[in-house]
C-alpha positions as CSV (number, residue, x, y, z in Angstrom):
1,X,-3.7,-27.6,-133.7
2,X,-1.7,-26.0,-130.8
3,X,-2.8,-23.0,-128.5
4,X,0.1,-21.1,-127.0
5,X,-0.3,-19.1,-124.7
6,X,1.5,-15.1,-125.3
7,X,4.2,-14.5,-122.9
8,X,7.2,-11.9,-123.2
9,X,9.7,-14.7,-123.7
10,X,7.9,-16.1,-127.3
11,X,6.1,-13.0,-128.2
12,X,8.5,-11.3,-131.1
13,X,8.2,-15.1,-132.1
14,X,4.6,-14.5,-132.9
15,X,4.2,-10.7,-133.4
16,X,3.6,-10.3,-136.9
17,X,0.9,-12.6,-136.7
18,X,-0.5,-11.8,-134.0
19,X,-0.7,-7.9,-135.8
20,X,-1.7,-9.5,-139.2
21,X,-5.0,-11.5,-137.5
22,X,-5.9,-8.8,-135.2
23,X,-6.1,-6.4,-138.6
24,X,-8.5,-9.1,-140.4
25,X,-10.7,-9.7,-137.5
26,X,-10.8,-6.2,-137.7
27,X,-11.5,-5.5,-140.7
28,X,-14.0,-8.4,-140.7
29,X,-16.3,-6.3,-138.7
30,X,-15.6,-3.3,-140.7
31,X,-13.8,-0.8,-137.5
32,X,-10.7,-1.6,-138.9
33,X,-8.6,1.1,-137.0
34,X,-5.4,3.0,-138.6
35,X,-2.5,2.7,-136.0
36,X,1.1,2.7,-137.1
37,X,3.1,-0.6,-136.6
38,X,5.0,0.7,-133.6
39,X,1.2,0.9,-132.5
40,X,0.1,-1.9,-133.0
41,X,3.5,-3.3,-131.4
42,X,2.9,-1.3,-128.6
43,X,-0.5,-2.6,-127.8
44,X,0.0,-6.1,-128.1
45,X,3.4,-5.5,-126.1
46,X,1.2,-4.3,-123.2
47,X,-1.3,-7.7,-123.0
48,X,1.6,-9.4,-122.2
49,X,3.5,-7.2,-119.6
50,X,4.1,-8.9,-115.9
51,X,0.6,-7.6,-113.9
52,X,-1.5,-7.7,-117.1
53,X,-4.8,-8.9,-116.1
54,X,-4.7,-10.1,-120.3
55,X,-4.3,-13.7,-121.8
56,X,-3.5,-13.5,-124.8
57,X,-3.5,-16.7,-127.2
58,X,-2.7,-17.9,-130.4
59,X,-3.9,-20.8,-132.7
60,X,-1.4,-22.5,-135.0
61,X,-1.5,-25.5,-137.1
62,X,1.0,-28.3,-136.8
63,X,3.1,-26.8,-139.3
64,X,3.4,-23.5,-137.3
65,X,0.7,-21.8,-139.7
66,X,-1.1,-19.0,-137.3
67,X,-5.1,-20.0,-138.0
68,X,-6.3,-17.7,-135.0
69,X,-6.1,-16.0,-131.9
70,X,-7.7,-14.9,-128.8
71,X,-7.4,-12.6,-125.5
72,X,-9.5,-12.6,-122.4
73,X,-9.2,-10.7,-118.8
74,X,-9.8,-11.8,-115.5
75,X,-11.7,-9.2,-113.2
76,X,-13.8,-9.5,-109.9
77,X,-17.1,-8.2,-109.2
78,X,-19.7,-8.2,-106.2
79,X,-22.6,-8.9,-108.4
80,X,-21.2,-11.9,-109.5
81,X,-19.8,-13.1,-106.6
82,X,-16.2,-12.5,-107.4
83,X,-13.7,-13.5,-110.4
84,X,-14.8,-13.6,-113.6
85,X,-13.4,-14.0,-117.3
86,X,-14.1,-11.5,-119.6
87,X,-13.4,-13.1,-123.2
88,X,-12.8,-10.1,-125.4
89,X,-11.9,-11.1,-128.9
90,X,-11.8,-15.3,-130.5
91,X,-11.3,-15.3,-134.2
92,X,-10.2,-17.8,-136.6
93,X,-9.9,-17.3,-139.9
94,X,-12.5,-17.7,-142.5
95,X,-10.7,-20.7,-144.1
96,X,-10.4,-22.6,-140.6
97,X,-13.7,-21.9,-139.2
98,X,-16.6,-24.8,-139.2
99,X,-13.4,-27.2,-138.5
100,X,-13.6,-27.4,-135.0
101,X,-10.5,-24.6,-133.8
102,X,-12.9,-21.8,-132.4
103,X,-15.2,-25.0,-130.2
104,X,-11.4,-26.1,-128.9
105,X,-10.1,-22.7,-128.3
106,X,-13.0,-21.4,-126.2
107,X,-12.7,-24.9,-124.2
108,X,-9.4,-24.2,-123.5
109,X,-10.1,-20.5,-122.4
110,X,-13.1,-22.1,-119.9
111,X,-10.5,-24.7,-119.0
112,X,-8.2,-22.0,-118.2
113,X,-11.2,-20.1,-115.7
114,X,-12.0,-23.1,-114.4
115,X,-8.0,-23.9,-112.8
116,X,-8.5,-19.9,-112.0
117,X,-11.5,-20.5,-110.4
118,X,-13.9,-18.9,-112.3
119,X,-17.5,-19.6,-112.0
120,X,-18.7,-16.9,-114.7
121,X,-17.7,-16.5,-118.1
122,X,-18.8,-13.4,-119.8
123,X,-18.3,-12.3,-123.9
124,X,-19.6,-10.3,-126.0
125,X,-20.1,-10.1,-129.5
126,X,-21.1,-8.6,-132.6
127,X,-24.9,-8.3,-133.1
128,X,-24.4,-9.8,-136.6
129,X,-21.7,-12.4,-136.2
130,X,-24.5,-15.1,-136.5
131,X,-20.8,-17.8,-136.4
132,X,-19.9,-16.0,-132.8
133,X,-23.6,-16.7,-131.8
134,X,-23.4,-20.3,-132.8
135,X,-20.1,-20.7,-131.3
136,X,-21.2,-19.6,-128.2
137,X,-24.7,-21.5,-128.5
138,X,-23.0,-25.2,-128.9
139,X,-20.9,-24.3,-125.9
140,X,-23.9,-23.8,-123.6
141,X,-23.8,-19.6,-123.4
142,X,-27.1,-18.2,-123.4
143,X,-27.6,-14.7,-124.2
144,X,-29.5,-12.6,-121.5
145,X,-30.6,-8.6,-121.0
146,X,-27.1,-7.0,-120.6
147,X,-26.3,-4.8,-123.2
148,X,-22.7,-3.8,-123.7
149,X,-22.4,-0.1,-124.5
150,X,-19.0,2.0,-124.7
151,X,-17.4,5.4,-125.3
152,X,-14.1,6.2,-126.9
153,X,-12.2,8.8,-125.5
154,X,-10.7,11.5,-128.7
């Protein structure tokens, strides 16, 4: 398994995958959103921009087979005493998971706060992605009385 790590120099390397596992996890959770490829393109383009606060990673097997991806932000707040690491999405696909890539991909994300560091990790995650919950679980998260809301702006 490798993780690489999303940079303008390898990205049109890694695009169409990239696009392809962000539409399963997407659909996955059923809010699968229609965007034209240029979209999509566009979006992912941005992550990766110089001054993005993103990461943006992807999982591949040996033989360059793309298994899963990730992207996570850095921010600072007062209540928490500074940085943190916001993870926003971790997927692997359904055929990988339960074989270990999701436990070694969030280590390296907390490996990655921790040379930054980071003394808080936040995520959040779907209410009935019991895998997310025992992902999260075996790595010593603990869920607590913060509830994520959000508005989309038409």
């Amino acid at each position: 398994m490798k993780i690489i790590k999303i940079q303008q120099s390898n990205l049109e390397e890694h695009l169409d995958n990239l696009i392809g596992l962000n539409d399963e996890f997407l659909e996955s959770l059923g809010t699968i959103k229609e965007r034209t490829l240029l979209e999509k393109q566009r979006i992912i383009e941005s992550m990766v921009t110089p001054g993005s606060s993103t990461t943006l990673l992807i999982v591949l097997e040996e033989d360059g087979n793309a298994v899963g991806f990730s992207y996570y932000n850095y921010g600072s707040g007062y209540s928490c005493g500074g940085k943190y690491l916001w993870l926003n999405c971790i997927y692997i696909r359904i055929n990988w998971q339960k074989k270990g890539y999701g436990s070694r991909l969030l280590r390296h994300i907390e490996e990655d706060g921790r040379q930054e560091g980071i003394r808080l990790f936040v995520c959040g995650r779907h209410v009935r992605n019991d895998a997310s919950k025992r992902l999260f679980e075996s790595a010593g998260f603990q869920q607590d009385e913060h509830v994520i809301m959000t508005k989309v702006y038409e």
